[in-house]
N, C-alpha and C positions, 0 to 999 in steps of 0.2 A: 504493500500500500504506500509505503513512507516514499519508496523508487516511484512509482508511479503520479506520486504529488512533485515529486523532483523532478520529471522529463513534463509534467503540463505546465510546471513553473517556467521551463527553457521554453518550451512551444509557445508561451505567451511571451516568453522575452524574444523571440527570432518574427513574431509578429507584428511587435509591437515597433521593434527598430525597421522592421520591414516600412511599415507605416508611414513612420517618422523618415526614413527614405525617400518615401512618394511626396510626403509633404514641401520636404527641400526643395525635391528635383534629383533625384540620384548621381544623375551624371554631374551635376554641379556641386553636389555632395561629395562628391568621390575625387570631384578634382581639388576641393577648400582640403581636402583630408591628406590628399597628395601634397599639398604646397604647405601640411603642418610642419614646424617644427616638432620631431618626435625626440629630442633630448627635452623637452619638457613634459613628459610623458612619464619618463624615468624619475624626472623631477616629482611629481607628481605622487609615485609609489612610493620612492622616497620619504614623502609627505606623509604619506597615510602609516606605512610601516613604524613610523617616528611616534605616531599618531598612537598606535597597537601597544608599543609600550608604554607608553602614560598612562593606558585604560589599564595595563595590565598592574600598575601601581595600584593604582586603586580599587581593581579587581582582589587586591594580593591585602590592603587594609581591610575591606569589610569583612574577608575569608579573618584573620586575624582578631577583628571585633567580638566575634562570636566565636572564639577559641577553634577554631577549623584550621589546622596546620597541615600545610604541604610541603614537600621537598623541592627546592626552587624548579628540577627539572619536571616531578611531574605536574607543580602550579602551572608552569609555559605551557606544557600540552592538554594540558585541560583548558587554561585561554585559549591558546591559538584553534586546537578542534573546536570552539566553540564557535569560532567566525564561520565555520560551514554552517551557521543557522541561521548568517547574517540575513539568507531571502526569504526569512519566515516574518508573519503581521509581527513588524515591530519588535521584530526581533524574541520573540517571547520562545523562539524556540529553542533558545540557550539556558532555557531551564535544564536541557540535556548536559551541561555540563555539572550538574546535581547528581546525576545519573554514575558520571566519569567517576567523580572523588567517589563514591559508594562504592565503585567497583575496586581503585585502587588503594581505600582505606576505612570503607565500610561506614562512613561517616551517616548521620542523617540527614533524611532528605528534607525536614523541618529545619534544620539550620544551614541546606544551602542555595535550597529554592530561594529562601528571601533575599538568601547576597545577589543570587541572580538580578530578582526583580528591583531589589533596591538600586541594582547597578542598571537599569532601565531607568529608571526615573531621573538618575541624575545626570544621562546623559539627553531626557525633556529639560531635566532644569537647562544643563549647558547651552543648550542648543535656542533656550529661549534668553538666557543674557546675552547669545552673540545677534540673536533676533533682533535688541532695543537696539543694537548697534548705529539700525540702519532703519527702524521702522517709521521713520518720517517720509521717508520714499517711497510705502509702500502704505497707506494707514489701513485698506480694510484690512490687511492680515490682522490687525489685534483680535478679529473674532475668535481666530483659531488658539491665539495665546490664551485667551481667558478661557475658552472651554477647556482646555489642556489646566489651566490652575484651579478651574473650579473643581476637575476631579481629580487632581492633586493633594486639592483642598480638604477636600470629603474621605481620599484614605488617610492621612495623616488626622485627622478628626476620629475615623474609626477604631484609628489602632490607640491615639491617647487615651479617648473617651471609654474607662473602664466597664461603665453600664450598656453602651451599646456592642464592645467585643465579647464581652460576657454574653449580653444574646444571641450574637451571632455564631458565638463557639461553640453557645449550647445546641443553639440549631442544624450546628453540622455535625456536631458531636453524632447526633442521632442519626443522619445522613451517612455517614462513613463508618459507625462500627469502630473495628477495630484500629484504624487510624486515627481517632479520636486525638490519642497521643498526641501525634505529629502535629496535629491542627493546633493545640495548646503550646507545644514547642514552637511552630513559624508565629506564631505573636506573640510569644519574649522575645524572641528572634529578633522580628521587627520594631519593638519597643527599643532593642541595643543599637540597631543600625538608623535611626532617626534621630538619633543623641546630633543636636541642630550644629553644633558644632563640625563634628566631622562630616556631615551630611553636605552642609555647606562648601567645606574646603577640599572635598572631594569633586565639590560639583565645579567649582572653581578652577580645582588642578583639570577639571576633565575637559574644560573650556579649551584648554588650550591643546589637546587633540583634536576635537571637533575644528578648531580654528586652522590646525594644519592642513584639515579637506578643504578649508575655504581657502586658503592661500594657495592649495591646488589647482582649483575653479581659477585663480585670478593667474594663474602661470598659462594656465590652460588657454586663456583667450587670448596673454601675449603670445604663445605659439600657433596660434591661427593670423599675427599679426593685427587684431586687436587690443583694446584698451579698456578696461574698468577697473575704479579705483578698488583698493582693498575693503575699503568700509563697504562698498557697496557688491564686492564679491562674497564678503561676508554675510551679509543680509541675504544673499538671492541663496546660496547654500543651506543658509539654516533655516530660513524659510521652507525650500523645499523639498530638507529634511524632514522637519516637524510634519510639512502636509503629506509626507510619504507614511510616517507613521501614525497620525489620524484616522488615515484612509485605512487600515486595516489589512493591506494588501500586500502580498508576499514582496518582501525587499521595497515596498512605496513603488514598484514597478509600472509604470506609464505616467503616475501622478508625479514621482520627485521628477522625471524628463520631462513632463512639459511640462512644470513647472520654472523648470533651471530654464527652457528654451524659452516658455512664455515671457517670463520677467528680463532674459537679456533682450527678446526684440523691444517690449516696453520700454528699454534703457537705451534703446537707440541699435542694437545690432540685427544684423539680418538675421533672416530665416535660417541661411544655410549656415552660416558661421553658428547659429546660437542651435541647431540640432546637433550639429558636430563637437563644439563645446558639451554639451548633455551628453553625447553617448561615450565619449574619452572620460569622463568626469564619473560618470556611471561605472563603467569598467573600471578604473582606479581607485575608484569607494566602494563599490558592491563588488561587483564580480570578481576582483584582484583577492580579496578577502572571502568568498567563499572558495575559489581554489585555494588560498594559502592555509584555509583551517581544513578542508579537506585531504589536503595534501597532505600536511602535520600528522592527521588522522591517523592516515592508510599507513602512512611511513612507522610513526613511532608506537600505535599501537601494541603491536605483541612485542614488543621489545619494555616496554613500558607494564602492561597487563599482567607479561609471562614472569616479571620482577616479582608482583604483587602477588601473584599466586604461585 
């Protein structure tokens, strides 16, 4: 089943760029692509890889918060496999990396689900401080930010508010049987990793990975031989990031590219230049990332596994 949601994921991403082909003009697409500079391409993954370890700090403190100890080489292979989930809604499907440490340490899945999710949320938070960067140029996105805080609002509300996680623990309590357990474990869980302090400077350090894809986007356009300022390549990336992750949809797949293309024509670039931008920008943020945790995967797995057992 899992294979079969992976090959409809590529079938709609080889449709979608198909698409976005016909939009350009192909032949005219294929020749702005031909006259890129691809040493910024490099630059680019560069960017993102740079990017991978900073999350992976942070990734390596919340694990840490909730006494979840790993050996630095199998923390990295449990990060880096987890970027194969990168094309799942929002990423939620790096809850598999809960999965990994259980296998290689037996840990619970109550104390690593939430570093998961926790580490979802603060890379919403990141993504909407690089958002105000630039949100004068764009004003209706603040829709999308306040729906994005108002249910920020309401889980951090739920997990303080003792009398409302209490009802709800008790309701699933009954729901799940004998995982009961775990459900009481992921909310002390989450009560340790919402501690404002580190939640904050985690979402902060994380800024500035998210910021290295935007700095990517703005290389990107000088290697087509365009120009847009950083504040403003800033904005158009985390923009449409967050609307990739709104949308629910595997990797923001159609929604974050024509988004990044909508808003460069808006800013003054063409059609063809600002499709070509989105699909280099695309492949260096999503796709470079789910082969590189795919790869990690296949590669270190039983080498890794065959330790642990």
């Amino acid at each position: 089943m899992a294979k079969n949601r992976i090959w409809i994921v590529i079938l709609f991403a080889v449709l979608l760029y198909l698409l976005m082909g016909i939009y350009a003009d192909f032949r005219n697409l294929l020749s702005a692509i031909e006259r890129f500079n691809w040493t910024y391409i490099l630059l680019l993954l560069v960017l993102t890889t740079a990017g991978y370890f900073i999350r992976f700090i942070k990734w390596n403190y919340f694990l840490r918060r909730v006494d979840v100890h790993l050996n630095l080489k199998d923390n990295l292979f449990v990060f880096f496999s987890g970027l194969s989930m990168i094309i799942t809604p929002a990423k939620v499907g790096e809850i598999w990396k809960g999965w990994l440490i259980k296998e290689i340490n037996g840990e619970s899945l109550g104390k690593t689900v939430p570093v998961v999710i926790i580490d979802r949320i603060t890379d919403l938070f990141s993504l909407i401080i690089l958002f105000f960067l630039g949100i004068f140029y764009y004003k209706e996105g603040i829709y999308i930010i306040l729906i994005l805080l108002l249910i920020l609002v309401g889980f951090f509300v739920i997990i303080r508010s003792r009398t409302i996680s209490e009802k709800i623990i008790s309701i699933l309590e009954h729901r799940v049987g004998k995982y009961s357990k775990d459900i009481k474990t992921m909310h002390q869980t989450f009560e340790k990793l919402i501690e404002p302090k580190g939640l904050i400077g985690m979402s902060i350090l994380n800024s500035i990975a998210w910021f290295f894809e935007c700095l990517g986007l703005y290389f990107v356009i000088i290697g087509f031989g365009e120009y847009l300022g950083i504040t403003l390549s800033t904005f158009v990336f985390s923009f449409a990031s967050l609307a990739g992750a709104v949308s629910m949809i595997p990797g923001g797949l159609g929604v974050s590219e024509a988004t990044i293309s909508g808003l460069l024509q808006l800013f003054g670039l063409t059609s063809i230049i600002a499709v070509g931008v989105a699909i280099i920008v695309r492949f260096g943020t999503l796709w470079y990332g789910a082969i590189l945790g795919l790869s990690v995967y296949m590669i270190f797995k039983k080498r890794i596994m065959k330790i642990k057992n």
